[in-house]
N, C-alpha and C positions, 0 to 999 in steps of 0.2 A: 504494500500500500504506500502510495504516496501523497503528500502534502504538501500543498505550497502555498504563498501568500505574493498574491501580484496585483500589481495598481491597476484601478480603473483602466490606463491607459498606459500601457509600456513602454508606449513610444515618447513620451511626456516625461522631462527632467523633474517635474512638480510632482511628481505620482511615486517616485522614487523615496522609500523608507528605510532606514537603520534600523534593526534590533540587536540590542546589546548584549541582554542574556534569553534569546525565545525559548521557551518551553510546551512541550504539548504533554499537559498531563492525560493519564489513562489510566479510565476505569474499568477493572478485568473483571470478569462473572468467575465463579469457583464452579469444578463439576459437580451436577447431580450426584446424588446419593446412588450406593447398587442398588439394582433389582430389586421386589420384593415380589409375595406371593404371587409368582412364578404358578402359573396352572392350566388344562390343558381340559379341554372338552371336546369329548368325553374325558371326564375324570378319569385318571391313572396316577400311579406314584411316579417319582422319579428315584434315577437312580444315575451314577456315574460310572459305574461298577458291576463287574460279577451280571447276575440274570439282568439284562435291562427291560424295561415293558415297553411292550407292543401295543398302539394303537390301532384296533382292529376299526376303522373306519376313513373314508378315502378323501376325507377332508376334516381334518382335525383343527379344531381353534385353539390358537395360544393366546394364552393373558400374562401380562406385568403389570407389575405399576412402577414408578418412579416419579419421585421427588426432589426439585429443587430447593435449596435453603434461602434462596430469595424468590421464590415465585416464580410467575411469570410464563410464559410460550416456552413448548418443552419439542420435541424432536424423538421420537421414538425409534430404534432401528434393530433389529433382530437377525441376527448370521445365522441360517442353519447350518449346520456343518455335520458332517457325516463322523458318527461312533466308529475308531480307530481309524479312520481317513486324515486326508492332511488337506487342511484348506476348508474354505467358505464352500459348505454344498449350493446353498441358494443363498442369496442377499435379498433379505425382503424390500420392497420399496418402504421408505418414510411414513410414518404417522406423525401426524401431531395432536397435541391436545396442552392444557394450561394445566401445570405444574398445583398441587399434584394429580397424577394424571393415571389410569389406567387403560393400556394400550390394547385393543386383540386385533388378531391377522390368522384367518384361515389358511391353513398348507395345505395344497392340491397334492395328490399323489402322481409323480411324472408318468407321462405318458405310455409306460411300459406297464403299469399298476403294482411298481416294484413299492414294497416298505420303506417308508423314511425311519430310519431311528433319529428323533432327536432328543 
């Protein structure tokens, strides 16, 4: 990003300013809070480990929520990524919602009607 500060008229010795000490202060947002109640409909448990559960349905909804410590417009973004894979399986598009916010996003099952673990 860039910033500048230029006279009316540029071409004009009258428009031309000194600043001796300029400053541009900045105020920076902190991140959101992690995830919380994290859940998926149809209800299942989760797990990271050992047996994972299987969502036997071809379009499963995921929910979060997230909280910002100052409010505000929130941005929601969900990576599925595939159990012992490497890498992002699907990148959901954005959601947004106002801080604090609870997000869901339906997962299609891809076109082969192969299982997602997520």
């Amino acid at each position: 990003m860039t910033f500048g500060a230029l006279a009316g008229n540029e071409g004009s010795a009258s428009g031309w300013k000194r600043y001796e000490n300029p400053r541009l202060p900045v105020t920076y947002n902190r991140l959101p809070g992690a995830p919380t109640n994290l859940g998926t409909t149809p209800a299942t448990s989760c797990a990271t480990s050992g047996t994972l559960p299987v969502i036997n349905d071809t379009a499963p909804t995921l929910s979060w929520r997230v909280a910002d410590p100052y409010g505000g417009n929130m941005i929601g973004n969900l990576d599925v990524v595939e159990v012992g894979g490497s890498g992002i399986h699907w990148d959901m598009p954005d959601v947004t919602g106002v801080s604090p916010a609870t997000f869901t996003k339906t997962v299609l099952s891809d076109s082969t009607g192969q299982r997602q673990n997520v």
